[in-house]
C-alpha positions as a printed NumPy array, in Angstrom:
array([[  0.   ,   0.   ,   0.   ],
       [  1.304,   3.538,  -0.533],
       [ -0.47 ,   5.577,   1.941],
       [  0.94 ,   5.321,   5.642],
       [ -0.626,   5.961,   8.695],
       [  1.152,   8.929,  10.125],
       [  1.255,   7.76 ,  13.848],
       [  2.691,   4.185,  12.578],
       [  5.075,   5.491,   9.218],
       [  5.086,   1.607,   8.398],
       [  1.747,   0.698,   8.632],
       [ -0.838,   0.644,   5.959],
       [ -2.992,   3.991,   6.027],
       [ -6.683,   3.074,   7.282],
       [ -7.522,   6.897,   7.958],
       [ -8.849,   7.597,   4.659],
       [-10.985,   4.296,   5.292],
       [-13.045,   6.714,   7.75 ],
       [-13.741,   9.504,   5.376],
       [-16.853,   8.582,   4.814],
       [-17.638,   9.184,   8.506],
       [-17.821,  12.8  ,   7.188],
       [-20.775,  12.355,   5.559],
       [-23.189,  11.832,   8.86 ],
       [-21.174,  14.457,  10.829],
       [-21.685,  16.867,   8.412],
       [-25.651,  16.34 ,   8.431],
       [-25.622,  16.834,  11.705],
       [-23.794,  19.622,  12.002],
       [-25.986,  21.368,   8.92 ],
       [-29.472,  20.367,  11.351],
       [-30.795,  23.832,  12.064],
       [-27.816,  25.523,  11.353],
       [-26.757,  26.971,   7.809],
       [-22.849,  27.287,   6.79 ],
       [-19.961,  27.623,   4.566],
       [-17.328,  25.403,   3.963],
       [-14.841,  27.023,   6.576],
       [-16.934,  26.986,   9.108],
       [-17.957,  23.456,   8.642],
       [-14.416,  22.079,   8.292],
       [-13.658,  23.94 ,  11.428],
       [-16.311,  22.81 ,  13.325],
       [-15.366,  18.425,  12.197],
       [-12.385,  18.857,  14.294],
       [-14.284,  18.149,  17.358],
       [-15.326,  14.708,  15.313],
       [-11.35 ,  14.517,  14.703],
       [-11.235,  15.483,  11.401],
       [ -7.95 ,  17.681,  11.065],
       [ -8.895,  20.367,   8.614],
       [ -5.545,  18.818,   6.043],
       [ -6.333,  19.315,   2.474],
       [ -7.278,  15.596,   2.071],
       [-10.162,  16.556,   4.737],
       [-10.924,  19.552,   2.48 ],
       [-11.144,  17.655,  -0.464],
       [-13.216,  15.136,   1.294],
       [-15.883,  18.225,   2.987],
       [-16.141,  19.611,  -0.767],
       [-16.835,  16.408,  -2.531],
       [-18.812,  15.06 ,  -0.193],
       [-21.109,  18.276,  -0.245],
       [-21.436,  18.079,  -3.911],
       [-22.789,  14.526,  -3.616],
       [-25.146,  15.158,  -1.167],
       [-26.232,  17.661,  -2.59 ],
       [-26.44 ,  15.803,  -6.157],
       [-28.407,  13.695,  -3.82 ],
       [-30.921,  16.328,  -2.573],
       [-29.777,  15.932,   1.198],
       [-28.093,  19.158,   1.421],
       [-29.08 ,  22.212,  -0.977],
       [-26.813,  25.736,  -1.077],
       [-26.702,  29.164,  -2.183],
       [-24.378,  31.658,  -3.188],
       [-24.346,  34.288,  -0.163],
       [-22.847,  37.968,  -0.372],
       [-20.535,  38.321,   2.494],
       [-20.082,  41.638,   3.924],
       [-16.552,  41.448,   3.73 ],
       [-14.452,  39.295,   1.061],
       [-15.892,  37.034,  -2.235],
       [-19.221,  35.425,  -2.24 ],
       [-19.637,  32.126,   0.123],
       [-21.372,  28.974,  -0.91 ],
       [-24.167,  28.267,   1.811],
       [-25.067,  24.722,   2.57 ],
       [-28.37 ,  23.65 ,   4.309],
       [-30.278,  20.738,   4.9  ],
       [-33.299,  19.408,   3.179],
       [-36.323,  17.044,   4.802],
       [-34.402,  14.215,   3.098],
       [-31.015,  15.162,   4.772],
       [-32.843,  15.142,   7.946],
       [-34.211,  11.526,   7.253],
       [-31.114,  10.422,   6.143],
       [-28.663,  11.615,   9.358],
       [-31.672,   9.662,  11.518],
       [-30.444,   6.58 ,   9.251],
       [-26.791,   7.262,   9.731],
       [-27.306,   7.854,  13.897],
       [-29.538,   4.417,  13.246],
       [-26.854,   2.541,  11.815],
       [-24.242,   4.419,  14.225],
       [-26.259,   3.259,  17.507],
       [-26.552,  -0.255,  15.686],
       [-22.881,  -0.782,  14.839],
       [-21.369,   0.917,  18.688],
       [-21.255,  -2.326,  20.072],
       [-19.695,  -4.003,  17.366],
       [-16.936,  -1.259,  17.888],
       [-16.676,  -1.53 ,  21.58 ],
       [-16.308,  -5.477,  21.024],
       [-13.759,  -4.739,  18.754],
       [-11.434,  -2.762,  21.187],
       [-12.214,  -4.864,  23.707],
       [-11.018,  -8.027,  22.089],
       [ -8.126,  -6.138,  20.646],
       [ -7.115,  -5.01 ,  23.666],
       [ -6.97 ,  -7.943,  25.811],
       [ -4.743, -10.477,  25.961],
       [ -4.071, -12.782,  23.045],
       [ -4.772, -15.637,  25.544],
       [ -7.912, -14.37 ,  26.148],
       [ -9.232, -14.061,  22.706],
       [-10.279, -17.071,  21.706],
       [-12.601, -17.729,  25.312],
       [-14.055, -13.99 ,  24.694],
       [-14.759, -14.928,  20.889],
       [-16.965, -18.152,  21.981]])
């Protein structure tokens, strides 16, 4: 693999696995509140998304397709100071779909906590916790 995960230089890269965790963070982050890219990449970091360019490149393209998708909708907004912003909203069907995504979430949290759990016990332990 080419990509390495910065914490581990050797080890395959799985961060950009979890990009499209974006998606449902951004949904709810855009229920009952408009905004502009900026202020939306700012605002991931407390979901741990860094704000690097890959995670800007991720925000923008994942707008587009939600909003290709009719989840999100924007609009071109004059800002009192500087260019023109693109404003991004949710839609009824953005607001069905982050319920979906917090469905799934709730659904798939004990899978996760299983997951660390077995991976951080003991080797010798595995195999009892896994029957």
């Amino acid at each position: 693999m080419e990509n390495r995960d910065k914490h581990k230089p050797n080890a395959p890269c799985v961060q950009g696995r979890m990009a499209k965790f974006m998606e449902p963070c951004l949904l709810l982050l855009l229920r009952g509140q408009r905004s502009h890219g900026y202020e939306l990449m700012e605002m991931l970091s407390f979901f741990g998304f860094e704000g690097s360019s890959s995670d800007m490149a991720t925000l923008y393209r994942t707008l587009r397709q939600l909003e290709d998708a009719g989840v999100v909708s924007s609009e071109w907004e004059e800002g009192s100071q500087g260019p023109r912003k693109r404003v991004y909203e949710l839609t009824k069907d953005g607001l069905l779909l982050l319920d979906n995504w917090a469905s799934v979430i709730k659904q798939n949290k004990d899978r996760l906590i299983r997951f660390l759990e077995t991976y951080e016990s003991p080797q010798s332990d595995q195999k009892e916790r896994l029957q």
